[in-house]
PAKE-117231 format. One record per residue (C-alpha): x, y negated, z negated; residue in one letter; chain; residue number from 1. Coordinates in pm, 1 decimal. Example, Ala and Ser with C-alpha at 12.3 -4.5 7.8 and 13.67 -1.06 7.14 Angstrom:
PAKE-117231
<r east="1230.0" north="450.0" up="-780.0" res="a" chain="A" n="1"/>
<r east="1367.0" north="106.0" up="-714.0" res="s" chain="A" n="2"/>
//
This chain:
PAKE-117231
<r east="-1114.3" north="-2034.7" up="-4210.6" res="x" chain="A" n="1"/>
<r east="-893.8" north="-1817.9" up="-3970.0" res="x" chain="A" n="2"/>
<r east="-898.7" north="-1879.0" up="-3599.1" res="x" chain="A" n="3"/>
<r east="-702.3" north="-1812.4" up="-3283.5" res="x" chain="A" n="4"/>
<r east="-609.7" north="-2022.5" up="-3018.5" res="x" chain="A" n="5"/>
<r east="-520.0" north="-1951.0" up="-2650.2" res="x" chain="A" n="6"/>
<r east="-367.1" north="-2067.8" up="-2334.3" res="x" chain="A" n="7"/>
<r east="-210.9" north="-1883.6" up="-2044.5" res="x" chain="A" n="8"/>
<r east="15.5" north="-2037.5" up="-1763.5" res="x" chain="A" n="9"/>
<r east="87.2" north="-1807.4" up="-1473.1" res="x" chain="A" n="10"/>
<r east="394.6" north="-1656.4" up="-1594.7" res="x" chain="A" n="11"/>
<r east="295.3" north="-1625.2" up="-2002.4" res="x" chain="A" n="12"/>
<r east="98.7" north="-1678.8" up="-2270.4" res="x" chain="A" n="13"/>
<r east="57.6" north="-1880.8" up="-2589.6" res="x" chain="A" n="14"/>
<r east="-174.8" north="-1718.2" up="-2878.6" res="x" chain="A" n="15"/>
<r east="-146.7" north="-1876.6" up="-3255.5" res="x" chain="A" n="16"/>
<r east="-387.8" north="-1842.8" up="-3571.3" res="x" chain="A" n="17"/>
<r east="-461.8" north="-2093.4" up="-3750.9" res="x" chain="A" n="18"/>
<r east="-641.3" north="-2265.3" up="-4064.2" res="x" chain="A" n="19"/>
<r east="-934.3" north="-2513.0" up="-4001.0" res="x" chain="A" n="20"/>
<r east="-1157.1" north="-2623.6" up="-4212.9" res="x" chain="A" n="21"/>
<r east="-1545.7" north="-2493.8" up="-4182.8" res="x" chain="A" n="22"/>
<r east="-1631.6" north="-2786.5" up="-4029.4" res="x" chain="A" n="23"/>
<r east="-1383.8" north="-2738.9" up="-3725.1" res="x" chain="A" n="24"/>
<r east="-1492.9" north="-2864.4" up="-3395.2" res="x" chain="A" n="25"/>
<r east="-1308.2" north="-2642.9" up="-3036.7" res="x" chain="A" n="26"/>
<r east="-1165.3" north="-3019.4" up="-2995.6" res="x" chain="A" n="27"/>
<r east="-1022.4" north="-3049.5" up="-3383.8" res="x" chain="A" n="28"/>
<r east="-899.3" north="-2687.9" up="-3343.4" res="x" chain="A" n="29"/>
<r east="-735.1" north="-2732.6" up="-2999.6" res="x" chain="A" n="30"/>
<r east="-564.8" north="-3059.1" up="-3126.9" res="x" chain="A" n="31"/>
<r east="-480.1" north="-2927.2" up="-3493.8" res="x" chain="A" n="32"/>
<r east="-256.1" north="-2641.6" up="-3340.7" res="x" chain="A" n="33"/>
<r east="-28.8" north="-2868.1" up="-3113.3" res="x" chain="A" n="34"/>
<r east="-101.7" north="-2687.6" up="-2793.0" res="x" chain="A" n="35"/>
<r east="-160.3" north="-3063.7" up="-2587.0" res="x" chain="A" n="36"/>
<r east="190.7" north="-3178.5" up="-2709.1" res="x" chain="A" n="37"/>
<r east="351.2" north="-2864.7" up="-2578.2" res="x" chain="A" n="38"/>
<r east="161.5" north="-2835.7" up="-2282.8" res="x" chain="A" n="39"/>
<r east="73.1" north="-3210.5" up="-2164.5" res="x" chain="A" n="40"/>
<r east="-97.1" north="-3085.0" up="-1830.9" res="x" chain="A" n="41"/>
<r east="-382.8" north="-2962.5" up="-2037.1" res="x" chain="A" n="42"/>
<r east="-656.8" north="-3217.6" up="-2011.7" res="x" chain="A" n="43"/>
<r east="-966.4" north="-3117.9" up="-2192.4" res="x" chain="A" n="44"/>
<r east="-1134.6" north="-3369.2" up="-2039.5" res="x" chain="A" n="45"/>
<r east="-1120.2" north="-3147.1" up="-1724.9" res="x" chain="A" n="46"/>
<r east="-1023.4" north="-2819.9" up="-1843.8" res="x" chain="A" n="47"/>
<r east="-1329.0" north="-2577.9" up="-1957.3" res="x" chain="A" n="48"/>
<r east="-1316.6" north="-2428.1" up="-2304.8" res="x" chain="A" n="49"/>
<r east="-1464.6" north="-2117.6" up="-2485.1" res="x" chain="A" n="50"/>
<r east="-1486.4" north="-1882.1" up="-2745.3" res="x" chain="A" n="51"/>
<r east="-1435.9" north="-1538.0" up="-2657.1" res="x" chain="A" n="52"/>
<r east="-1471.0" north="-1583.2" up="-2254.4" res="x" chain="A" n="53"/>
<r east="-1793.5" north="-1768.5" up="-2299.8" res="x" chain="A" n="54"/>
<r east="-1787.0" north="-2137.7" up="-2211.3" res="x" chain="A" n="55"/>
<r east="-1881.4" north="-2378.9" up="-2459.5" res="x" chain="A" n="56"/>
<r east="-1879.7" north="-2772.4" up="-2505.5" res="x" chain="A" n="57"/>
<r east="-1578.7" north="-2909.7" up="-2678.0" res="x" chain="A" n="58"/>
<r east="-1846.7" north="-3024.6" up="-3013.5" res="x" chain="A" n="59"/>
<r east="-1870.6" north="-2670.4" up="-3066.4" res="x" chain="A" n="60"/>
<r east="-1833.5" north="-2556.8" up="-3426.8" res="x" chain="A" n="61"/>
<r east="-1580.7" north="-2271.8" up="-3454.5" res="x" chain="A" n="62"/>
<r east="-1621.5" north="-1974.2" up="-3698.5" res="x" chain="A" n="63"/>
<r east="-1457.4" north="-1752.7" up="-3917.2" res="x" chain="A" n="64"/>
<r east="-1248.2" north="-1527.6" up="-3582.9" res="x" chain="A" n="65"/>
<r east="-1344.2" north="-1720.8" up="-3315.7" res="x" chain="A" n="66"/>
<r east="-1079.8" north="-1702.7" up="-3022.1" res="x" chain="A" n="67"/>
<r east="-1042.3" north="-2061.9" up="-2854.7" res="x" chain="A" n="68"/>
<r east="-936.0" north="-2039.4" up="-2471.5" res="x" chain="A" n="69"/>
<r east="-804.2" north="-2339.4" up="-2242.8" res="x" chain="A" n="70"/>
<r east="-924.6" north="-2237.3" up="-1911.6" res="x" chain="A" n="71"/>
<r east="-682.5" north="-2333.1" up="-1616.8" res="x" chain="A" n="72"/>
<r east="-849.6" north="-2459.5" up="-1282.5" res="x" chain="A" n="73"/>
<r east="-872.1" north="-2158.0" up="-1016.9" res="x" chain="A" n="74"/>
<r east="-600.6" north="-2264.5" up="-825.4" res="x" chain="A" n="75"/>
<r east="-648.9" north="-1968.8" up="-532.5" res="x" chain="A" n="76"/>
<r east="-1012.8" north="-1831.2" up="-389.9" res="x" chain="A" n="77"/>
<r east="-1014.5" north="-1452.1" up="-513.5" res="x" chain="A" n="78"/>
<r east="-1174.1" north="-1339.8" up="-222.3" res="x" chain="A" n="79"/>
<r east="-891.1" north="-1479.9" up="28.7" res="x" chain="A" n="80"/>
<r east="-646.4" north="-1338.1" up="-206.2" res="x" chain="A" n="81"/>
<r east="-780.1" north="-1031.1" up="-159.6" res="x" chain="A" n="82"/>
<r east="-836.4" north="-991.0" up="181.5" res="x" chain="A" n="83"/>
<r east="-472.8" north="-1146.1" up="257.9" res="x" chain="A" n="84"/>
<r east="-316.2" north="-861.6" up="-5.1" res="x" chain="A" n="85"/>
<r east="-521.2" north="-623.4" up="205.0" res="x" chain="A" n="86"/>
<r east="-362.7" north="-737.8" up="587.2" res="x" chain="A" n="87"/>
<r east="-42.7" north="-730.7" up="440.5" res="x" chain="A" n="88"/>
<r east="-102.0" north="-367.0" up="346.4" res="x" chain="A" n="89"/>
<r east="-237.4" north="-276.8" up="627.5" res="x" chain="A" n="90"/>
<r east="10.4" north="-386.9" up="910.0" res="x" chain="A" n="91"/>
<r east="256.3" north="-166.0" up="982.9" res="x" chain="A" n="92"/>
//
């Protein structure tokens, strides 16, 4: 069957399609398209997964169109983020 994988850095991202067979775990999928040997910082052991946005455990079964996303760690608090972009704005 025909999935995608995905995983975005900051500065791009890394989509792929790929065959798996029916029986295809998110794990099997994540490791059968080679996205841990290009990217060795990913550590699913840490790292959420989904399908389509939606968080799921790693024994998930994919199906026929499912996206898989790696999820990087928030690194930054939106809401400070925000309010900084907003002072800098704001000063004169």
């Amino acid at each position: 069957m025909n999935v995608g994988v995905c995983y975005a850095e900051v500065d791009r991202q890394l989509w792929m399609r790929l065959e798996v067979t029916d029986s295809s775990t998110i794990e099997e999928t994540i490791n059968l398209s080679g996205l841990l040997k290009l990217y060795p910082e990913i550590n699913l052991a840490n790292q959420k997964v989904g399908i389509f946005g939606k968080i799921v455990a790693l024994n998930t079964p994919v199906k026929e169109g499912d996206r898989v996303e790696i999820y990087r760690q928030i690194t930054v608090d939106p809401l400070t983020v925000e309010r900084t972009a907003k002072t800098l704005t704001n000063n004169p």
